[in-house]
N, C-alpha and C positions, 0 to 999 in steps of 0.2 A: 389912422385909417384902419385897416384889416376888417376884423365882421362887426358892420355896422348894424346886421338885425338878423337876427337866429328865430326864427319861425320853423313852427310846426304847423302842418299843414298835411291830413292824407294824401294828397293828391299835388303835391310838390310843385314844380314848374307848370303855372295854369295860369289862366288871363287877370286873376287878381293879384296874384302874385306877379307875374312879367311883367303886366304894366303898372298897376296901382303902388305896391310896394317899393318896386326900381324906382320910378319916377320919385316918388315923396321921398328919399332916402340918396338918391342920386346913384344908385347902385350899378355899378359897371360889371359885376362878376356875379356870378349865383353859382353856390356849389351845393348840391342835392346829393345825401348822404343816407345811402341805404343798400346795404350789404348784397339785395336778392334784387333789387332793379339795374346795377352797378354790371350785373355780369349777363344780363339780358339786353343783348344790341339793338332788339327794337323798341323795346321801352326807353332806352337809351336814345334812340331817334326822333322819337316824341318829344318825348322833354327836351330834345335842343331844338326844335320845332317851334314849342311854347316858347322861345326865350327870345324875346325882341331883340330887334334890331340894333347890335352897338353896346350887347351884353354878351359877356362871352357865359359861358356853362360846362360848369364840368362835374360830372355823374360821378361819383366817387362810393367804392366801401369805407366803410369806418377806418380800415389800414392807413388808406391812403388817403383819409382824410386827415386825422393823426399829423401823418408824417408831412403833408404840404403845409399846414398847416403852423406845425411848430418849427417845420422850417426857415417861416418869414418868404414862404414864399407868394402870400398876399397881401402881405403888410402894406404895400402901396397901392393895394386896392379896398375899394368900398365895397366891399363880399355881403352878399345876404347868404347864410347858411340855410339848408331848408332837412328837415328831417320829417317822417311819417309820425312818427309817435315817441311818447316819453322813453321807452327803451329804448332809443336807438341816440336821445338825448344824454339821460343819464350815460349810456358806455363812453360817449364822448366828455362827460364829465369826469368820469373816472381815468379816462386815460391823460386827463391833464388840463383839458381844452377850457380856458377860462371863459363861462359863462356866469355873466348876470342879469343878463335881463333875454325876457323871452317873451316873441309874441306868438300868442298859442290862433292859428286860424280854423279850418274846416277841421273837424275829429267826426265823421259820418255816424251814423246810427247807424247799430245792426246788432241782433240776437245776443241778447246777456249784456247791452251795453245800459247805462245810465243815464239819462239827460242830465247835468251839468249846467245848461246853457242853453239859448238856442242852437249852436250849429258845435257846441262841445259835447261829446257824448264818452265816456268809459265806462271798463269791465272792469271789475275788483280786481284785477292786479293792477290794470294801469293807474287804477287810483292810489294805489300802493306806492308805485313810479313815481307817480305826480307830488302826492306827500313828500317823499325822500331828497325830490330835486327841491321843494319848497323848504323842508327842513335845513338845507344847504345854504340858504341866506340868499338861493334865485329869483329875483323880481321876475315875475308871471304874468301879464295881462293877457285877456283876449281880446280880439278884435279882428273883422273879418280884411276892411280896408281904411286905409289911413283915413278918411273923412267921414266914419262911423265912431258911436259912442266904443270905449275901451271899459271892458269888466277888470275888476281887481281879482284875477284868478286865485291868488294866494288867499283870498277873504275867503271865495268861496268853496274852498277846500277844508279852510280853516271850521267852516258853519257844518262839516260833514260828520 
């Protein structure tokens, strides 16, 4: 067990994520990991808001993601990890946290950003990010919800 789907996603704990991804994956735990929503209590109350019923959530910094983490202290649960963006992915690779396979969801459009995809959008650094984690031997797809076609992200990084 432990993390059964590591999704990125801007917009973290939200109805496709709470229910489409729980349900298909059987996911009992969601841990949302991001340093500047972590220490904000109401964004923090949101997001446990979004999280169905009979899943726990726990809003975590990178720290103390890390450390629960390599703890084992989810190892017996079916954990979806959920992060905003490729840097907040990568630190988590660098700090140890074994990822392979990643489903990349909503990346919003906005100002200096790139279409990618339809609903994937970067800036020339996160493409940077994105490169880096691919170079690292990460399986990438996107896909918004489990009963939607899946893009091979790695391919189309690779076409860039």
């Amino acid at each position: 067990m432990g993390l059964q789907l590591i999704r990125v996603d801007d917009r973290l704990i939200h109805g496709q994520v709470a229910l489409g991804w729980s349900r298909a994956r059987g996911i009992d735990t969601i841990i949302a990991v991001d340093d500047k929503v972590a220490k904000d209590s109401f964004q923090c109350s949101l997001l446990k808001m979004a999280t169905p019923a009979g899943v726990k959530s726990f809003i975590l910094d990178e720290d103390h993601a890390e450390e629960n983490i390599k703890s084992g202290k989810y190892d017996r649960k079916k954990v979806m990890l959920l992060v905003k963006g490729p840097r907040t992915l990568l630190n988590l690779l660098n700090r140890g946290i074994e990822i392979k396979e990643v489903n990349i969801g909503n990346l919003c459009s906005a100002a200096g950003k790139e279409k990618l995809l339809s609903h994937v959008y970067a800036d020339e650094e996160e493409l940077k990010l994105w490169k880096e984690i691919s170079g690292r031997g990460v399986k990438m797809y996107a896909q918004t919800v489990p009963d939607s076609p899946s893009a091979d992200f790695n391919e189309v990084l690779r076409k860039l």
